[in-house]
Residue, then its C-alpha position, 0 to 999 in steps of 0.5 A: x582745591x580751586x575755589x569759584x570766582x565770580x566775575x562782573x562786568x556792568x553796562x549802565x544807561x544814565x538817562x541826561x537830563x537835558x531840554x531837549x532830546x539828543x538830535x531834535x528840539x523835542x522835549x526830553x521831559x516824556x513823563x505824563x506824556x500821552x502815547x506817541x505824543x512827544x515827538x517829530x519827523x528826526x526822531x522818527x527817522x523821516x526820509x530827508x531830516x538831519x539830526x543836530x547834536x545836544x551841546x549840553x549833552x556831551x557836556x555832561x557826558x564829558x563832565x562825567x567822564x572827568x568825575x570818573x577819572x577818564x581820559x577825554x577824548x581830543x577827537x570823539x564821533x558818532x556811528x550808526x550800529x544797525x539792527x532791525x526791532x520795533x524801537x528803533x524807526x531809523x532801522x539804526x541807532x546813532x551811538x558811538x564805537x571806536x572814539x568814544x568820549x571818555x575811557x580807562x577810568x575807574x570809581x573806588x568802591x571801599x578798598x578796590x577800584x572799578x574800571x571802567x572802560x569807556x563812557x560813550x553818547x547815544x540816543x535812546x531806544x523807543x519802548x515795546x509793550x507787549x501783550x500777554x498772550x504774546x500776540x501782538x506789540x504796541x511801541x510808543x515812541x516818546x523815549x526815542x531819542x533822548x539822550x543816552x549815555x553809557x558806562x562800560x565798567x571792565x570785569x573787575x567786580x566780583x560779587x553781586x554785592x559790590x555791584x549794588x554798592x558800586x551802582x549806587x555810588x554812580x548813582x549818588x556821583x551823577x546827582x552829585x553832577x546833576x547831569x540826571x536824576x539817575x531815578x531807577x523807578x523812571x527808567x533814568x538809570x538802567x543796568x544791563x550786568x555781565x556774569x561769568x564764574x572761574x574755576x582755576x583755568x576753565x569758566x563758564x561762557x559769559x551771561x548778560x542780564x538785560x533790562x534791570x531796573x532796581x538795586x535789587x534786581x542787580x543784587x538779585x539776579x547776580x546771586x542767582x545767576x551765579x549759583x546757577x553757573x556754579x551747579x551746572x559748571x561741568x555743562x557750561x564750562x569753554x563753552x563760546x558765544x555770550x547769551x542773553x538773559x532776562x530777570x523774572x521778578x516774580x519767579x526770581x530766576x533768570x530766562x534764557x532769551x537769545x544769543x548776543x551779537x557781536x560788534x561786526x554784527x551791527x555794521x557799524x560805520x561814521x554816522x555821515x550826517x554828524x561832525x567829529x566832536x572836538x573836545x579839549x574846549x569842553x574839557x577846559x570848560x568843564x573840568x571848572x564845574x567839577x563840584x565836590x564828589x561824594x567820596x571827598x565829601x565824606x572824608x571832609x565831613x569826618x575832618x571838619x565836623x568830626x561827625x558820626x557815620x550815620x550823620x554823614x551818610x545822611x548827608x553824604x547820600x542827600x546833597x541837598x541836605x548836605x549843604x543846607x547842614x552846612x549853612x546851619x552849622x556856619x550860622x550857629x557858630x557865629x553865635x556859639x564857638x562851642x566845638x560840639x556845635x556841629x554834631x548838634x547841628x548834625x542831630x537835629x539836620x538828622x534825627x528832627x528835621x530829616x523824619x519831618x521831610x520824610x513824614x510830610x514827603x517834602x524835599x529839601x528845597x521846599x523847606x520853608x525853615x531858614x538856615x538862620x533860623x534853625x541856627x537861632x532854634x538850636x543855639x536856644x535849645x543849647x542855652x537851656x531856654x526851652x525843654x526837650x518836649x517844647x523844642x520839638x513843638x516849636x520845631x514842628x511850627x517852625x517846618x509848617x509856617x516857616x516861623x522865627x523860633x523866638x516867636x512861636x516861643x513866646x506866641x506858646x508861651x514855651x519859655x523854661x523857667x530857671x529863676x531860682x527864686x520863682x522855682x525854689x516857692x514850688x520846690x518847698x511846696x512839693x516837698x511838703x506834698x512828698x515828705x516820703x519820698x524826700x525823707x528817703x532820698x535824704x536816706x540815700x534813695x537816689x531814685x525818688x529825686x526823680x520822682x520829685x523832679x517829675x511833681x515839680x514839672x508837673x506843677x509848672x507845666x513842664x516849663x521848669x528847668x530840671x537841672x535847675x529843678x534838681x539842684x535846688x531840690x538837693x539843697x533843700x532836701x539836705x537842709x530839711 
């Protein structure tokens, strides 16, 4: 019996994160702007303007095409796809159809590759606000015409799941280019999905779910979406035409909203105030800024450091902390060739230093901890010098002044005792205090000599070396 296939597709909008808007000199910084404020007469359409294309932003645009595997256009241009809605001034909106930057990619998610169609340039949409009573729209247009681009996948993804993990690899490739922020709560990385099910020959017309604004929305609109084809099969099935659907974050369900156009529906034709892009230039020029992607960096973090998959995701998700581990790690090993240094490194970039930034909301660039520094910390804790409880005091000093590990050291006065001898007058002192105890680790209770570990640290005030502290004490014990 034929079982259902689920089958997805997904159109993405990554906002640019370039000076200016993608045909005028208007800033494309429009957070905390006021209504209205951030724009001009060629973003607004005015009779006689002439837009002027944003280099920058067919470079990164080109620059991503290349991240996924595209083939780049020689000769790219720009078109005018017309409708009329409130958002967009010009009555039109200046995209591409035909010759696009970049097509037939694709992007490796575990096992299976993503294709991905086409990755084309265009400028923003304004954004409607719309009165709850349905009565009256508001539109400000300070997002209209910043730069846009949009990854066209093919229908190769086939569960809900995997679009949430193939997004948020794009995601992580796009910062990793820093062609945008790519922050999903500021609207930088939108994701229209298309969903259909299979069942043997026959499927169900194809929904596209607009507007969705989180990993979750994706994840979860697909899920519902899929069931809700998958009951009402037998209504849905051979049937034309591709509808729209909006996801209800409240109700968790998705609402009918219109029917889709069809590309002769937006009239497209050559936008006539714009020349044909001529890219192998670009190309050339950009394929030398390609930096390390995020799948190779994986791979090597496992080879070279021979790290855990928790550390490298860490590290891996978070570029930034990624490369200031390994400035640490070249640092340490210029002190300590030890071949555990790395993952000693990774435990404390990871476990201590990570949770510090995540606490106090502090980004990495702002870390006033020197690699340098935080090598001399590690190398310390290595050699025995302080103990686990002081490490963390001097590494909570270090992440709020910036302090030389050394200084707060001795400022503290957190230095470990190992010298036998100054140890060893202590040690006889708490085994006068504990002869029990000391009789009975004697007899081979192996639990009382951390009882007695715990009276000597006690009475140096957790400064004593305990592994000194344990050795000494057996040898004594012994003798007794």
């Amino acid at each position: 019996m034929d079982k259902f296939q689920t089958i997805i597709g997904l159109e993405i909008h990554v906002q640019l994160k370039t000076k200016s808007k993608m045909f005028c000199r208007c800033s494309n910084n429009i957070q905390d702007k006021e209504v209205n404020e951030n724009i001009c007469p060629v973003c607004l359409g005015h009779p006689g303007v002439l837009p002027v294309i944003n280099r920058k932003a067919v470079f990164k645009t080109v620059l991503s095409g290349m991240a996924l595997d595209c083939n780049i256009a020689k000769i790219s241009k720009f078109d005018r796809k017309n409708y009329f809605y409130p958002d967009l001034p010009k009555g039109y909106q200046i995209s591409q159809y035909d010759l696009p930057i970049a097509e037939n990619g694709y992007l490796k998610i575990d096992d299976d590759k993503v294709r991905i169609r086409r990755i084309h340039l265009e400028e923003d949409a304004a954004k409607n606000f719309h009165s709850e009573d349905g009565t009256y729209s508001l539109v400000d247009y300070n997002r209209g015409g910043t730069p846009l681009m949009e990854i066209v996948t093919e229908p190769d993804i086939t569960s809900p799941e995997q679009a949430g993990t193939f997004l948020r690899e794009l995601r992580l490739i796009m910062r990793y280019l820093r062609v945008s922020n790519a922050d999903m709560e500021k609207g930088e990385l939108r994701c229209d999905a298309n969903i259909n099910v299979k069942k043997g020959n026959k499927k169900t017309a194809i929904v596209e779910i607009k507007n969705l604004n989180s990993f979750k929305a994706v994840e979860k609109s697909l899920i519902y979406e899929a069931k809700r084809q998958r009951e009402d099969f037998s209504s849905l099935q051979n049937k034309k035409g591709k509808t729209t659907r909006g996801w209800d974050e409240k109700r968790e369900e998705t609402k009918s909203q219109r029917t889709k156009e069809e590309a002769h529906d937006y009239r497209y034709f050559p936008e006539p105030d714009l020349p044909p892009l001529r890219l192998q230039g670009i190309a050339r020029e950009m394929k030398a800024e390609l930096p390390e992607l995020p799948e190779h960096r994986r791979s090597r973090f496992l080879e070279e450091y021979n790290l855990g998959p928790e550390d490298i995701s860490a590290m891996v998700n978070n570029k930034n902390l990624g490369d200031y581990y390994e400035e640490v790690v070249s640092e340490a090993l210029t002190e300590n060739k030890n071949k555990k240094m790395p993952k000693l490194v990774a435990n404390w970039v990871v476990s201590g230093l990570q949770k510090l930034l995540k606490s106090r909301k502090t980004k990495v660039c702002d870390l006033k901890i020197t690699p340098e520094n935080l090598a001399e910390f590690i190398n310390i804790v290595e050699r025995g010098e302080i103990n686990s409880s002081a490490a963390q005091t001097v590494l909570l000093d270090m992440f709020e002044r910036g302090s030389d590990p050394s200084q707060v050291i001795e400022e503290k006065n957190l230095a470990q005792v190992s010298d036998e001898k100054e140890l060893s007058k202590v040690i006889s002192q708490v085994i006068f205090e504990n002869n029990g105890p000391a009789e009975d680790f004697k007899g081979g209770n192996e639990k009382t000599l951390m009882f007695l570990v715990g009276q000597v640290m006690k009475k140096t005030q957790g400064k004593a070396n305990p592994q000194v502290v344990q050795k000494i004490l057996r040898k004594k014990i012994t003798e007794l």
